[in-house]
Z-matrix of the N, CA and C atoms (Angstrom, degrees):
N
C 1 1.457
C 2 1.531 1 110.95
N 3 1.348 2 126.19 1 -23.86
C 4 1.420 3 148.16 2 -157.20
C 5 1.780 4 101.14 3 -75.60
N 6 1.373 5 103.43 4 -45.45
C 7 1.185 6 116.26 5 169.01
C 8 1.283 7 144.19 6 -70.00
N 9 1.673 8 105.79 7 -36.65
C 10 1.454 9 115.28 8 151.66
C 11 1.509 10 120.45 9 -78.08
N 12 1.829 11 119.38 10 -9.28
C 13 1.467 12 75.22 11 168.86
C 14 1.239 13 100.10 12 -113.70
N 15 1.403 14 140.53 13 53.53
C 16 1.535 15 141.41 14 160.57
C 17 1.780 16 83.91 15 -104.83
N 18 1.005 17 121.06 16 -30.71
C 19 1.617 18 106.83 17 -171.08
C 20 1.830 19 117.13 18 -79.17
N 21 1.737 20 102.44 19 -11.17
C 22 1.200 21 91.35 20 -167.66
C 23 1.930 22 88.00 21 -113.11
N 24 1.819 23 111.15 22 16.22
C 25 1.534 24 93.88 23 -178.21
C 26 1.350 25 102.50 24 -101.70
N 27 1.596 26 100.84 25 -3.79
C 28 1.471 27 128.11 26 -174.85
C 29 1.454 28 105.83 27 -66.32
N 30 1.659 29 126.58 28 -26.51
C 31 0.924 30 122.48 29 -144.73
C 32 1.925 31 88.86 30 -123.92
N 33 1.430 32 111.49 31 -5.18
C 34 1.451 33 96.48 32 167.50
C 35 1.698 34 96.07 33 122.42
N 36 1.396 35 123.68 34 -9.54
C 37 1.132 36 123.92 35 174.69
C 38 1.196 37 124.56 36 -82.39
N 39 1.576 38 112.49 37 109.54
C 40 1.822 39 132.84 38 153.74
C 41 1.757 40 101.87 39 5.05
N 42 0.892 41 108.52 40 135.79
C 43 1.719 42 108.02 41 -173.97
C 44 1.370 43 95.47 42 -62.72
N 45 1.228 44 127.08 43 -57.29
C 46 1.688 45 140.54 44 -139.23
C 47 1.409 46 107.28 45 -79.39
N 48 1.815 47 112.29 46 -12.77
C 49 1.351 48 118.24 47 170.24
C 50 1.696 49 99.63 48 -109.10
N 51 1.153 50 119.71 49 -27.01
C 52 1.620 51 98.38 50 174.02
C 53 1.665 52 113.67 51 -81.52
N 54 1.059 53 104.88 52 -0.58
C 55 1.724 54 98.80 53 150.59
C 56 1.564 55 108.69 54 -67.45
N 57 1.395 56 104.98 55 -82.77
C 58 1.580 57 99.17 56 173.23
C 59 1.507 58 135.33 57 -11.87
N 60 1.228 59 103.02 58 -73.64
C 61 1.419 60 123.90 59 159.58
C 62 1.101 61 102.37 60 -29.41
N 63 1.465 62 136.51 61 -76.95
C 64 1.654 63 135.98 62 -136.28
C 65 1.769 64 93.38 63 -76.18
N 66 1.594 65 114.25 64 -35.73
C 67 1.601 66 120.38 65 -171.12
C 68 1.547 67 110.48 66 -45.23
N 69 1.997 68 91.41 67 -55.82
C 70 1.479 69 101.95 68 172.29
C 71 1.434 70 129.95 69 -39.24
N 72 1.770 71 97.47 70 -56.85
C 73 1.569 72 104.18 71 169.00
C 74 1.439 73 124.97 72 -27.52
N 75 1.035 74 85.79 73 -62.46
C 76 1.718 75 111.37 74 -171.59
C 77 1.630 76 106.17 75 -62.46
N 78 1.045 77 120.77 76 -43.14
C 79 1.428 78 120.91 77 -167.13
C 80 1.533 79 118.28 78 -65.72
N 81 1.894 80 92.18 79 -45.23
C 82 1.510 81 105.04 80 171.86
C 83 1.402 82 115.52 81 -97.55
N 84 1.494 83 120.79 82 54.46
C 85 1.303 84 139.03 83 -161.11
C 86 1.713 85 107.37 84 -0.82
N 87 0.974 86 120.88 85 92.82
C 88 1.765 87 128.38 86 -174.16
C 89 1.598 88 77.91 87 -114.47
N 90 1.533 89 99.59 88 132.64
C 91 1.251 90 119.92 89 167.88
C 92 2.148 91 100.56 90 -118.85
N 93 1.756 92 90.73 91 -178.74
C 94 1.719 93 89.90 92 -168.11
C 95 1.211 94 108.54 93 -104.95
N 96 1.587 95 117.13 94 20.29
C 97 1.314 96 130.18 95 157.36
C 98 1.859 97 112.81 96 -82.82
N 99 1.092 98 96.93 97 -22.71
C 100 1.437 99 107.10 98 -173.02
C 101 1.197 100 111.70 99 -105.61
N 102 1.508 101 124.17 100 39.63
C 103 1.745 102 133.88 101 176.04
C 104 1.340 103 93.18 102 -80.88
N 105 1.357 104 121.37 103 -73.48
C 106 1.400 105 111.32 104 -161.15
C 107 1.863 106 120.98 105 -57.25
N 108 1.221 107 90.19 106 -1.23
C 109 1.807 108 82.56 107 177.61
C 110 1.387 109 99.31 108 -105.54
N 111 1.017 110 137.83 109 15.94
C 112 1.181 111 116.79 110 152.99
C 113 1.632 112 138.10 111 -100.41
N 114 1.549 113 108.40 112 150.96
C 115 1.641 114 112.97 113 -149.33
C 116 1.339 115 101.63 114 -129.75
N 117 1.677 116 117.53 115 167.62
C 118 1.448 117 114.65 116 179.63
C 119 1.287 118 113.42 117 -38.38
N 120 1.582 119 106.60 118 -48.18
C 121 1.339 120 113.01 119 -157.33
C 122 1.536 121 135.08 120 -69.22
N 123 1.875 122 94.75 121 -28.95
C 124 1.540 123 119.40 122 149.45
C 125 1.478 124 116.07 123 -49.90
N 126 1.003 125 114.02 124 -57.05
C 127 1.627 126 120.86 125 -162.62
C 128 1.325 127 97.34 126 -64.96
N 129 1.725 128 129.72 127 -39.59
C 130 1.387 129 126.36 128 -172.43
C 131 1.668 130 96.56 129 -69.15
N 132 0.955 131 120.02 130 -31.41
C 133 1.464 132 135.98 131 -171.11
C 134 1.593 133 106.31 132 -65.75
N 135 1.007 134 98.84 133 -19.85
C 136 1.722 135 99.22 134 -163.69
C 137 1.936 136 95.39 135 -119.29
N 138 1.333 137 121.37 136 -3.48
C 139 1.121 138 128.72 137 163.22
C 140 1.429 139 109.62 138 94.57
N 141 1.239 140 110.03 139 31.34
C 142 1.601 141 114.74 140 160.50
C 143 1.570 142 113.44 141 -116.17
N 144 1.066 143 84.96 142 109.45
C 145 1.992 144 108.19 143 -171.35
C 146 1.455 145 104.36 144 -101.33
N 147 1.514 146 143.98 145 -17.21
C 148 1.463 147 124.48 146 169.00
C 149 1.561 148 117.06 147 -56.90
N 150 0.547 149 119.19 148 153.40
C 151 1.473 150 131.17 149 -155.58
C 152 2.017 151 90.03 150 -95.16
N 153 1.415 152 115.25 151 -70.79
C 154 1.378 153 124.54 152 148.50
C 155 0.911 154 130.22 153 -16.13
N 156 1.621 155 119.96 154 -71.19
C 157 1.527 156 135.93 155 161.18
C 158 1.623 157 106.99 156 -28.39
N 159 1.469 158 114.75 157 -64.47
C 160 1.570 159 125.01 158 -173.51
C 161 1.678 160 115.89 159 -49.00
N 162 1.429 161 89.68 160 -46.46
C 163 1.602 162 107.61 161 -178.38
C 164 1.434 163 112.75 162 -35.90
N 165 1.661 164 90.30 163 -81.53
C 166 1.272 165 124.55 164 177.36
C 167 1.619 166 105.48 165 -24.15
N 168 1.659 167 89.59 166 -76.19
C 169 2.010 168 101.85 167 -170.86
C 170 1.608 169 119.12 168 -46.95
N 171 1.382 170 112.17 169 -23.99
C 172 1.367 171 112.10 170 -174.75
C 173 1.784 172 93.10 171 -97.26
N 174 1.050 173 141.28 172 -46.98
C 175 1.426 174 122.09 173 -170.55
C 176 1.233 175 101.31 174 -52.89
N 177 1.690 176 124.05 175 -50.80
C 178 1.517 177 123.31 176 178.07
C 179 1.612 178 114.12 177 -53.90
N 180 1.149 179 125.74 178 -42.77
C 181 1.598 180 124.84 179 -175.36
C 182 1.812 181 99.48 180 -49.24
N 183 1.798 182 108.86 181 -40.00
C 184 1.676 183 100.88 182 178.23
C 185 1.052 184 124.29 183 -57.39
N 186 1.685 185 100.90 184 -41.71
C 187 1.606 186 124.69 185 -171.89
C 188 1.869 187 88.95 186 -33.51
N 189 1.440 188 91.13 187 -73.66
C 190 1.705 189 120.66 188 -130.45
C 191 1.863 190 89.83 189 -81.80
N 192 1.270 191 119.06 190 2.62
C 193 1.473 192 118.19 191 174.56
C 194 1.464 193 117.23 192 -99.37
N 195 1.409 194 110.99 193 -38.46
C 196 1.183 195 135.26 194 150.10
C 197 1.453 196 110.01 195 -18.98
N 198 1.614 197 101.38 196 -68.72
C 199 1.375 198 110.11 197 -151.20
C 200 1.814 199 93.70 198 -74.90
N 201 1.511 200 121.04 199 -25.14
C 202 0.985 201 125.53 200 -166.37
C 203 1.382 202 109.88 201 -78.71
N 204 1.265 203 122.48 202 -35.75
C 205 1.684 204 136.36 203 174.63
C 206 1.604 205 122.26 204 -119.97
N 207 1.341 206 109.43 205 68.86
C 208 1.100 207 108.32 206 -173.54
C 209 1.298 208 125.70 207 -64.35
N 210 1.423 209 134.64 208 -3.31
C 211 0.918 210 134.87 209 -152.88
C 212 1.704 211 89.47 210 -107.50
N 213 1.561 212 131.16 211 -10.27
C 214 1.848 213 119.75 212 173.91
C 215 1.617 214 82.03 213 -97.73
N 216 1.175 215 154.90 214 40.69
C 217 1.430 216 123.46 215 145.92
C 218 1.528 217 143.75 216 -47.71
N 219 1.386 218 95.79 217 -8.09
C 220 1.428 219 102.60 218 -171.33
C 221 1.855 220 99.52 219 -94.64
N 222 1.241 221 106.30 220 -14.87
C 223 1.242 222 107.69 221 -162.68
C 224 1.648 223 128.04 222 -86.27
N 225 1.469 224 90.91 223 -12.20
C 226 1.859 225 107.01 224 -145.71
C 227 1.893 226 74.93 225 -110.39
């Protein structure tokens, strides 16, 4: 959990909701292979409804996938 929520304070999220957030993660086992599949509609799904919040979390999921697979940079 420790990890998702440094990844989602990483991304601009209020501490007290990247707890939240990271619980979710965890609950609906989201791993960091599975950044790029996630979509508004997931995230509403998983109970993140700011519109901002969403923004934010998905530009960072590129950030932080990027950094994880460097070898699709050209792609994302």
């Amino acid at each position: 959990t420790s990890e998702w929520i440094q990844f989602f304070k990483d991304a601009g999220i209020p501490a007290g909701l990247a707890v939240t957030y990271a619980v979710s993660f965890v609950d609906h086992r989201i791993q960091k292979n599975m950044l790029m599949d996630l979509s508004k509609d997931i995230m509403m799904d998983l109970g993140i409804t700011v519109i901002g919040d969403i923004i934010a979390i998905l530009k960072h999921a590129k950030q932080v996938y990027r950094q994880v697979r460097p070898d699709i940079k050209g792609v994302l």
